[in-house]
C-alpha positions in Angstrom: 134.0 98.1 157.8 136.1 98.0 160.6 139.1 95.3 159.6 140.4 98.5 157.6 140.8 100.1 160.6 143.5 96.6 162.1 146.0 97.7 158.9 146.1 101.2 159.6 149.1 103.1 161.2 148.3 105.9 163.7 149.0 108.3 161.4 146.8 107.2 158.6 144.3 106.2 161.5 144.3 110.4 162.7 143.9 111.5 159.1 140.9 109.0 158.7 139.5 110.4 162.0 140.2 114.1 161.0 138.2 113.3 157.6 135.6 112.3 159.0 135.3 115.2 162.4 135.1 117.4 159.5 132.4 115.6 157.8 130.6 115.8 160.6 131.0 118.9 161.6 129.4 120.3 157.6 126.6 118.4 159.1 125.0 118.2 155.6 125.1 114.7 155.2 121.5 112.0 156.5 121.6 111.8 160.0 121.9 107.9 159.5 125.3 108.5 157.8 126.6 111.0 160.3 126.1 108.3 162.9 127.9 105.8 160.9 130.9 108.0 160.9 130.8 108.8 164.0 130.8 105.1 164.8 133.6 104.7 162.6 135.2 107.4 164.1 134.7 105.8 167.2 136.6 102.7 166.2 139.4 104.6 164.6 139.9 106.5 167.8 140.5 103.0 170.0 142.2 102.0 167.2 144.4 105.0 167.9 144.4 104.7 171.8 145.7 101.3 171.3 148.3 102.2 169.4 149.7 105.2 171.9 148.9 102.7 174.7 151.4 99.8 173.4 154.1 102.8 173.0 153.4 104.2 176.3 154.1 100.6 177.2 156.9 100.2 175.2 158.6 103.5 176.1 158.2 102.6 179.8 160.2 99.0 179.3 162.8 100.9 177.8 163.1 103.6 180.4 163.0 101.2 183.2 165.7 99.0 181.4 168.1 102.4 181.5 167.1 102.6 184.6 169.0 99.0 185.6 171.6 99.9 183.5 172.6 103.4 184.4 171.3 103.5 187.8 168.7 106.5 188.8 169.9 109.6 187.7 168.9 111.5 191.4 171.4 109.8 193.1 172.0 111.8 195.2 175.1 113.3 193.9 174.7 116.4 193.1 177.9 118.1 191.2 177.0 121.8 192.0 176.9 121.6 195.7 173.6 122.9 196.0 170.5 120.9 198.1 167.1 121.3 197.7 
């Protein structure tokens, strides 16, 4: 069941998940297939964490290559004369 969740983006992965928190939370459904959703839910929310981890990742390779190329931005230099 869970090589779905590998194809998914994080947006179909979230609407999967919110599916099925609202499944659970009718709570009219066998106990045995509440617990499989929330084990699938489980999944799809790694699956999501993954995904935000490899962009926080990504996000902070590109800041710190601005960084290099236009130096830190508090510098020092402060155009308005005023200090902290």
């Amino acid at each position: 069941m869970s090589d779905y969740i590998k194809e998914l983006t994080f947006e179909q992965a979230l609407e999967k998940l919110d599916s099925i928190v609202k499944k659970l939370e009718d709570a009219n459904s066998p106990l045995g297939d509440m617990i499989d959703l929330y084990e699938e839910g489980v999944r799809l929310s790694a699956h999501c964490f993954g995904i935000l981890s490899s962009y926080d990742e990504r996000l902070e390779r590109i800041s710190d290559h601005s960084l290099r190329l236009f130096g830190d931005a508090d510098d020092g230099n402060d155009t308005d004369g005023a200090s902290v």
